[in-house]
N, C-alpha and C positions, 0 to 999 in steps of 0.2 A: 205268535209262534216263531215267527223270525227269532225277536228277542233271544226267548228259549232255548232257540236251538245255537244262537250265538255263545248263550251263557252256558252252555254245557259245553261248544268246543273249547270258549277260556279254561273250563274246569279240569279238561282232561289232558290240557298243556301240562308236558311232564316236570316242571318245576310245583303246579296247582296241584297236580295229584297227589306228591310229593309230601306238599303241605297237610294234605287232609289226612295220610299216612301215617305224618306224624302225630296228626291232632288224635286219630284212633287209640296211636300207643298209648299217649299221654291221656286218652279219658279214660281208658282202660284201667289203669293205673290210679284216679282218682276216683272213679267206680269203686273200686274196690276195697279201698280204703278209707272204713268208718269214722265220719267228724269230716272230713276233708271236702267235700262238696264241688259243684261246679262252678259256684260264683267264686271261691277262691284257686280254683285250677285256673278260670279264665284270670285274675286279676295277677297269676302270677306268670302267666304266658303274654301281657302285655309289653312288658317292657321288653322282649324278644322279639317283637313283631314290629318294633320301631323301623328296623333298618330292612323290613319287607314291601314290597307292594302292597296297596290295599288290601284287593282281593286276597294275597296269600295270607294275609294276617287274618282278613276275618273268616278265610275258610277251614284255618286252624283250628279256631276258635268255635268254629259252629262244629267242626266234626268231633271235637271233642265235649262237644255239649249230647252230642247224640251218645255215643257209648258211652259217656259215662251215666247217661240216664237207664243206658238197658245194663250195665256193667254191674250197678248195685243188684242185683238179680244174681249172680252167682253166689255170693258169697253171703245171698240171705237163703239159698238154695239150701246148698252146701254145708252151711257153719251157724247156718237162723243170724247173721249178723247182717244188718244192711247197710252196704257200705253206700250208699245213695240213700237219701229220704224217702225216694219213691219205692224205692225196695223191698219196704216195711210187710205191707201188701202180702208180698210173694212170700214172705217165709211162713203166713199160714197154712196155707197147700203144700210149696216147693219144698220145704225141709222134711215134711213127713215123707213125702216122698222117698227122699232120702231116706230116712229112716227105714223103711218098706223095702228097700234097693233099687228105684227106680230113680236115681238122681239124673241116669242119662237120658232120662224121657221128660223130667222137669227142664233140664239143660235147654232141650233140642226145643221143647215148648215155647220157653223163655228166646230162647232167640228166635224163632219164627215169629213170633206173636212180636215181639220190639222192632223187628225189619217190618212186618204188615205194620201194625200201628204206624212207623214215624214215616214209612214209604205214603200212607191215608192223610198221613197228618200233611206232606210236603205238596202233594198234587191239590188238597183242599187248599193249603195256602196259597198254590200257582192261582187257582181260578175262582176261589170267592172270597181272597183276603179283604178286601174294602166292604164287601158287602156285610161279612161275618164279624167285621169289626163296628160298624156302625150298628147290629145286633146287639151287639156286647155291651154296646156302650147305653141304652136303653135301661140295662138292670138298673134298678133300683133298690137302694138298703131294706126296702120290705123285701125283694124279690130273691135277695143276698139270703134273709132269711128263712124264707119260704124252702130256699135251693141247701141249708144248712140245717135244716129242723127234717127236712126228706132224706138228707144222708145220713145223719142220727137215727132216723127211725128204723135201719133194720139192724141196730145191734141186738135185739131180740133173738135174731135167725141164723149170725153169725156162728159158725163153731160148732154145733153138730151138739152141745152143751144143753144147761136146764138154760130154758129161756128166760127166768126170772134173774137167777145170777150174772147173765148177760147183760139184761137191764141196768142192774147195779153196779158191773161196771164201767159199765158206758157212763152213768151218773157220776161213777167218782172221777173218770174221766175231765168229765165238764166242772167236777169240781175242783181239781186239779188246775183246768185251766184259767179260771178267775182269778188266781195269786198273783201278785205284783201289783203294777199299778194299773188303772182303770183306763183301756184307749179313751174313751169318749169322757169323764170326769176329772179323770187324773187321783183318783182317791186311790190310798195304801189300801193293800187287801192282802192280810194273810202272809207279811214280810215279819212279823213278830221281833219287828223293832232293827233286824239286821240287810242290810244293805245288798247283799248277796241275792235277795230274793225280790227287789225292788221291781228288776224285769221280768221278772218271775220263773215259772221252774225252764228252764233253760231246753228244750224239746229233745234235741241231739242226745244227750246221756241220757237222759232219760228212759228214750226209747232202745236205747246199747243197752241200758242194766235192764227193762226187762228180759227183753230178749235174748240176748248174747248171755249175759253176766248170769239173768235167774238160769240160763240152760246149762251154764257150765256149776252150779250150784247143785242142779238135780240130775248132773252126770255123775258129780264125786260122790252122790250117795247112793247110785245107781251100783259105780264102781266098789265104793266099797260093801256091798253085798255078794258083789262075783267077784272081788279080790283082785280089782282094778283092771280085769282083763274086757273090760268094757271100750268097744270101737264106734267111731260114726256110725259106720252103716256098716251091715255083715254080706257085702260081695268084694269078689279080687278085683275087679274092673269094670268101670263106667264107660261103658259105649253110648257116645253121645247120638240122638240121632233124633233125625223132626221127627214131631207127631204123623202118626200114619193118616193117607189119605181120610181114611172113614170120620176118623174123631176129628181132622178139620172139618169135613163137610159136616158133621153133627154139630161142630160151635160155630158155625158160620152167622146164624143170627149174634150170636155173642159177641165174635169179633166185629161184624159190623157196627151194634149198639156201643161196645167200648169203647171203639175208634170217633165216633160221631162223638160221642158225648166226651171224651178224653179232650178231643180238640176243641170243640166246643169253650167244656172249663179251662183252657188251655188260652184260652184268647182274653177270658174275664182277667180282668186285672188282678193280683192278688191271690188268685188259686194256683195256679201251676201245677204242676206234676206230683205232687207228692197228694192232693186232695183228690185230681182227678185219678188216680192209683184205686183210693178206697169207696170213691162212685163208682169206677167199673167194676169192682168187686162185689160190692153192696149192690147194686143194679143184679150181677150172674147170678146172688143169693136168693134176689125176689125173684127172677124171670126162670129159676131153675124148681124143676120136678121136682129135683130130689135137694132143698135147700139143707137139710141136716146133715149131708155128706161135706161141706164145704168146712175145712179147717181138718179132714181127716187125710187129706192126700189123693186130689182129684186134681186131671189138668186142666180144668175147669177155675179154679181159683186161683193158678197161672199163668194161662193166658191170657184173663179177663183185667188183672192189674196190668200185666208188662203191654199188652196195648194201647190199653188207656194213656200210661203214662206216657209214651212214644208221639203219642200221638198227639196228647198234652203240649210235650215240647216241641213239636212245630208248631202250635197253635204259639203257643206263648212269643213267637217272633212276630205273631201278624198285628198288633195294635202298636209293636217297637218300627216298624218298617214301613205301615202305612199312616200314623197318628204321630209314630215319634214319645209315644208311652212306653216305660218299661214299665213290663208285667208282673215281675218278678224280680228278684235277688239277681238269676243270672243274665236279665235283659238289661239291669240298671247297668252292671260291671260293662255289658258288652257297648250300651250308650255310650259310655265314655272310650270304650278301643275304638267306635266308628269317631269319634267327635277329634281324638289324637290322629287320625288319619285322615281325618280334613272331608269327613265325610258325617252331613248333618241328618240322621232318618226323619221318615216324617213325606205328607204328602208328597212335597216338590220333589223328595229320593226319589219316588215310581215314577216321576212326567222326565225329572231330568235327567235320570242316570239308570233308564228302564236294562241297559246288558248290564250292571253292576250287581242289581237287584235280580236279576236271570240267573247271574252267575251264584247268588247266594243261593236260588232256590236247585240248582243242579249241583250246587255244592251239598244241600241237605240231602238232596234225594241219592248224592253215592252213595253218602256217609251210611245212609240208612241200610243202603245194599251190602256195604262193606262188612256192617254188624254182625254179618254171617261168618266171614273170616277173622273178625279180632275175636267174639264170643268162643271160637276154637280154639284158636290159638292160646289166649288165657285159661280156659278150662283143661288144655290138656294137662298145662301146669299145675294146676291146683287139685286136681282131683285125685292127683296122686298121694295126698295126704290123706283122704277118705281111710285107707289103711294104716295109718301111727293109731297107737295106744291112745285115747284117750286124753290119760293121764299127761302125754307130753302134748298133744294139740291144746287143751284147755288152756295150759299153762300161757303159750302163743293168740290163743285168743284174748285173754287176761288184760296180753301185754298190750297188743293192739287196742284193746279198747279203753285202756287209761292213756297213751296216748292220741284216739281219738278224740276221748270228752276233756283231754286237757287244752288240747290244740285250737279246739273253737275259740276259746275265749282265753287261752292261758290261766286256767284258774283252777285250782285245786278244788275248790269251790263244786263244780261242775262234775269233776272226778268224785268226790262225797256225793254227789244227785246218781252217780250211776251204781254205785255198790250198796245205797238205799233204793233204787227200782230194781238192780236187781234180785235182792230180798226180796222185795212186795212182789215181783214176778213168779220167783221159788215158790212163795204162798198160793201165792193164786191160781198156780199150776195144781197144787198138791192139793186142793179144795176146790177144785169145779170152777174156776171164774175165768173168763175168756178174759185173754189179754188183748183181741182185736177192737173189742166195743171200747176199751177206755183208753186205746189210741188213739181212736174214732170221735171218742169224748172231747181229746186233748186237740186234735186235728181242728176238728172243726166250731170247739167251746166259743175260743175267741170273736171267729168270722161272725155264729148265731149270735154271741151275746153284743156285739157293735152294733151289727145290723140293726137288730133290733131296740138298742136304745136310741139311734140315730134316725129311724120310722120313726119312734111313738115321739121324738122328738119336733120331728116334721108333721106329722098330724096333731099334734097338741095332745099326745098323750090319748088317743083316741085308737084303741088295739080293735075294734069292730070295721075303721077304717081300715087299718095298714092288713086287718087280715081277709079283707072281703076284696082286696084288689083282684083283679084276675088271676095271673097266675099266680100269685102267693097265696089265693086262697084254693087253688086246683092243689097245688102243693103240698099245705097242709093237710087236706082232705086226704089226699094222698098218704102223707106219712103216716097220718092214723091210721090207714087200714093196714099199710105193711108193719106197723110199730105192732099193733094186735094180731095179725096173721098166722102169729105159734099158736095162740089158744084156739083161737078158729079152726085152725087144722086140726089143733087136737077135739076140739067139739063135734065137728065133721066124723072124725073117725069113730069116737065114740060114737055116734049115732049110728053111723053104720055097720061096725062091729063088736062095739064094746068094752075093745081093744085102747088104751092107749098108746099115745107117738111116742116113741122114744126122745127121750131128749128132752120133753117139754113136761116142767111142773109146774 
């Protein structure tokens, strides 16, 4: 406790506060901003933090990892664009919202829910980082896919949709994401001879042309039927404001399950924040009454991402700070800003430089508080375009997002991936096919299909083994019943009323 309390007084020295002030601005900022990320906001605030103190460089760094993880949240709200990965999530619920006129209640959602989440996430990493990371470290590539074959299985329920066309796309999803070359063999799949497709479809644009790109596709033909006078959302003003008391205490088991398991996947190496987004969502769809309302405009399917994911990214610090593993893309970048500053993480960090490591975790826990004042402050700005025509926001989104999907990798290349998803988006809208399950596909294709070559590999090709292990086989048993739980339901009700569930063919 000592520690603790030493590392929050370093934190609130007004040079430290200072710094984490800045780091808000600056994740806000890359938040927001589709293609841009946090592992490249942090990689390009390094060479800034040379002529810092430690601590004010990596408190920089870490408050800007926070908002920019809850920051992707506006602007997938708002615009269905996510300008964060993990944001993905949120524009199934948070955008209809908008669409309904409720942006300021998705708004005020989206940040309560990312301050609980990363606020869960920071006090679980104070007090059972060692413990939760030596858990983690136990999975096994069966259990990897036990834990990826469970989150596949509710794309059935996603979307409020027919449950059959959901399946399908969740399948083309996965099969989406086999192209390139093979982790585990290294064999070409699906590159059709050109070079460009080698690492295969590139995630980022991808997920811009459905979503951003097909929405502004099925806006111009929206518009041209009312003669362009087609707007976001039809109110004068977005008053933002939290969720009212009642609907927290009604998703309070919600937000607790998201936050546990957000952090949880937050700790495994390799998941991060943008997986654990579509397990607390996937998780609200099975654990909820009314699962065919989610994808219609419930703050239910945004509060259950944006905590997850907050929660996620405290987690994803605790095997960098107590193992000295990065978890992720933005813990690798940050390994090297602590190793430039003469500072190596890793067991000996917590026994030898226990107020260092205080000081980080009272740096997280502002940042998290703070997310309450930059999520305003940015939205008050933006939401003021909710009123433009259409016709000239589209054009702005357009632009934004051919410099997002160029900027990743500088490749025209990549910009072609996003105006072919956004087609297939426009289709898929206009024919019934969720577009959640076959990001779901694409999310987590890869992780199932490794895992599970690198088990049958380690059993000798013996799939009775690697699925009869404990939990990967509770897991799979699992996912079968929620993967089948639309017909269920709908057989249930047929029996009881004769009626069929909507949604489900």
């Amino acid at each position: 406790m000592e520690h603790l309390l030493n590392g929050a007084w370093v934190v609130l020295q007004p040079m430290n506060f200072l710094m984490i002030l800045i780091g808000l601005i600056f994740g806000l900022v890359v938040g927001i901003l589709p293609g841009f990320g946090s592992p490249m906001g942090c990689a390009l605030l390094i060479p800034f933090t040379f002529s810092l103190a430690p601590i004010q460089g990596i408190l920089i760094m870490v408050a800007m990892f926070a908002t920019s993880t809850y920051a992707g949240s506006i602007t997938s709200i708002l615009y269905k664009i996510p300008g964060e990965a993990p944001g993905i999530a949120t524009t199934f619920d948070g955008y209809e919202m908008t669409k309904q006129g409720r942006a300021g209640l998705a708004l005020g959602t989206a940040i309560f829910s990312s301050c609980l989440g990363g606020i869960f996430g920071v006090i679980t990493l104070i007090l059972i980082a060692p413990r939760l990371s030596a858990v983690a470290l136990t999975f096994g590539d069966a259990e990897y896919f036990g834990m990826a074959v469970l989150g596949l299985s509710v794309c059935a329920g996603i979307g409020g949709g027919s449950a059959l066309k959901n399946v399908l796309s969740g399948l083309a999803g996965l099969f989406l994401a086999t192209w390139g070359i093979d982790d585990v063999t290294g064999v070409e799949r699906f590159t059709f001879g050109t070079e460009t497709l080698i690492m295969g479809i590139s995630f980022v644009p991808a997920i811009i042309g459905l979503f951003a790109i097909g929405e502004v596709f099925e806006y111009v033909e929206t518009s041209l039927k009312d003669k362009g006078k087609q707007k976001l959302q039809m109110q004068e003003k977005v008053k933002i404001g939290l969720p009212p008391f009642r609907e927290i205490w009604r998703m309070k088991w919600l937000y607790l399950r998201s936050a546990i398991l957000g952090n949880f996947l937050g700790v495994l190496p390799g998941i991060g924040a943008m997986a654990a987004a579509f397990f607390g969502y996937s998780e609200a769809v099975r654990w909820s009454k009314n699962p065919e309302k989610f994808g219609t405009g419930i703050i239910d399917g945004v509060a259950a991402p944006e905590t997850a994911n907050n929660a996620a990214a405290a987690g994803t610090m605790v095997p960098l700070l107590t193992l000295g593993i990065p978890g992720n893309a933005f813990t690798a970048v940050m390994t090297g800003a602590f190793i430039i500053h003469g500072i190596r993480p890793g067991p000996m960090m917590m026994i030898q430089e226990p107020d260092l490591v205080n000081s980080i975790f009272a740096g997280m826990f502002f940042s998290n508080i703070l997310i309450i004042l930059a999520g305003i402050i940015g939205i008050k700005f933006l939401v003021k375009v909710l009123n433009i025509a259409y016709s000239k926001v589209g054009a702005i989104i357009l632009l934004f997002c051919v410099i997002g999907s160029y900027s990743i990798r500088n490749s025209m290349t990549d910009v072609f991936i996003t105006f072919c998803f956004g087609l297939l988006g426009y289709f898929m809208r206009k024919y019934g096919y969720g577009l959640a399950p076959m990001v779901l596909g694409m999310i987590l294709g890869p992780l199932c299909e490794s895992s599970f070559q690198r088990a049958m590999i380690i059993s000798d090709k013996n799939f009775i083994e690697v699925a009869t292990r404990p939990l990967t086989g509770a897991m799979l048993a699992f996912a079968l019943i929620s993967l089948c739980y639309p017909w269920i339901r709908e057989l249930i009700k047929i029996l009881r009323t004769g009626k069929r569930v909507r949604g489900v063919k």
